[in-house]
C-alpha positions as CSV (number, residue, x, y, z in Angstrom):
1,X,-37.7,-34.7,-46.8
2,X,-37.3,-31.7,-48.4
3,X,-38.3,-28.0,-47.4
4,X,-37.7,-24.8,-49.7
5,X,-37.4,-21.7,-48.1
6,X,-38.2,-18.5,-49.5
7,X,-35.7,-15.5,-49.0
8,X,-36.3,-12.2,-50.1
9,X,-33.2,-10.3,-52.4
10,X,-32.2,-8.5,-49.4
11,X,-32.2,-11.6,-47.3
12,X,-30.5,-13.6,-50.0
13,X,-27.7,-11.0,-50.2
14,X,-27.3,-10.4,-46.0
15,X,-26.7,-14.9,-46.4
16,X,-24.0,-14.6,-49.5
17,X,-22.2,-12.2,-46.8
18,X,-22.2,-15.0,-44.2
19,X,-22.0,-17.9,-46.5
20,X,-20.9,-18.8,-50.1
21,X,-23.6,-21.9,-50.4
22,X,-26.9,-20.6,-49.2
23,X,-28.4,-24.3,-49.5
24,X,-25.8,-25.6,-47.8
25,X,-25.8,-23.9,-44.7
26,X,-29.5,-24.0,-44.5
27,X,-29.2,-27.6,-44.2
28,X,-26.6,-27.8,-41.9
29,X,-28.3,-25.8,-39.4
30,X,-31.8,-28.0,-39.9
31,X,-29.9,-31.0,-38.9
32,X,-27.9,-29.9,-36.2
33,X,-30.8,-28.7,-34.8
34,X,-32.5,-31.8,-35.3
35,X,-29.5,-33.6,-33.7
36,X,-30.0,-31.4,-30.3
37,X,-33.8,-32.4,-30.2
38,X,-32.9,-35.9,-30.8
39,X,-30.4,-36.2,-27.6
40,X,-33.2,-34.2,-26.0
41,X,-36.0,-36.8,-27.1
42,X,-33.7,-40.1,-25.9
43,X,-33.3,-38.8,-22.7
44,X,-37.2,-37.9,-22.4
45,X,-37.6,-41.4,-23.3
46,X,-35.2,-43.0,-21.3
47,X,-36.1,-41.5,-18.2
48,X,-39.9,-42.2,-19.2
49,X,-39.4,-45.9,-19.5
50,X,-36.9,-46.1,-16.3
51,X,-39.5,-44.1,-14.1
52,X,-42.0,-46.5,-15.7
53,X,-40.7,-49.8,-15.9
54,X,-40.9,-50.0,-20.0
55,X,-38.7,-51.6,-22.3
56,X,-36.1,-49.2,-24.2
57,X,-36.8,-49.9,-28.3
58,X,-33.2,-50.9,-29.8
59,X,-31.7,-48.2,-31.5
60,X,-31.9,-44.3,-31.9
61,X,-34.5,-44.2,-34.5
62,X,-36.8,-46.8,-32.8
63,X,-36.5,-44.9,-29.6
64,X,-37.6,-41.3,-30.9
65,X,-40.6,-43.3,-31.9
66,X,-41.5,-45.0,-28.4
67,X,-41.4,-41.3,-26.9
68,X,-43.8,-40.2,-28.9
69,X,-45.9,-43.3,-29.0
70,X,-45.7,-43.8,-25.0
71,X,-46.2,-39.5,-24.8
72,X,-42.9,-39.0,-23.1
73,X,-42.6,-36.0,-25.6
74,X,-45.3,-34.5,-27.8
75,X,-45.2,-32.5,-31.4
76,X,-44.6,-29.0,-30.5
């Protein structure tokens, strides 16, 4: 998916100190972000379906789906 973010010329300028690919880093620090609320999500789910005697879906992608769908975690 893609997201564009809006930056005002001050903000743009305080992120070319930090970084010399704005886009770039953005990115990088959606997804790694994302990756820390996946491992949060799997273990949601995992203790979930141990404590309630469900099936684990096969595969990371499958399983951030069955916590939603069985409500072991909800949309913020």
């Amino acid at each position: 998916m893609d997201y564009t973010v809006t930056l005002t010329d001050t903000e743009k300028k305080c992120m070319d100190y930090v970084t010399s690919n704005i886009d770039e880093w953005i990115t990088n620090a959606a997804q790694n972000r994302a990756n820390i609320a996946k491992q949060e999500i799997l273990a949601a789910n995992t203790e979930y379906c141990n404590k309630n005697s469900i099936a684990i879906a096969v595969g990371e992608d499958a399983q951030v789906t069955q916590a939603f769908s069985v409500g072991a975690v909800t949309k913020a």
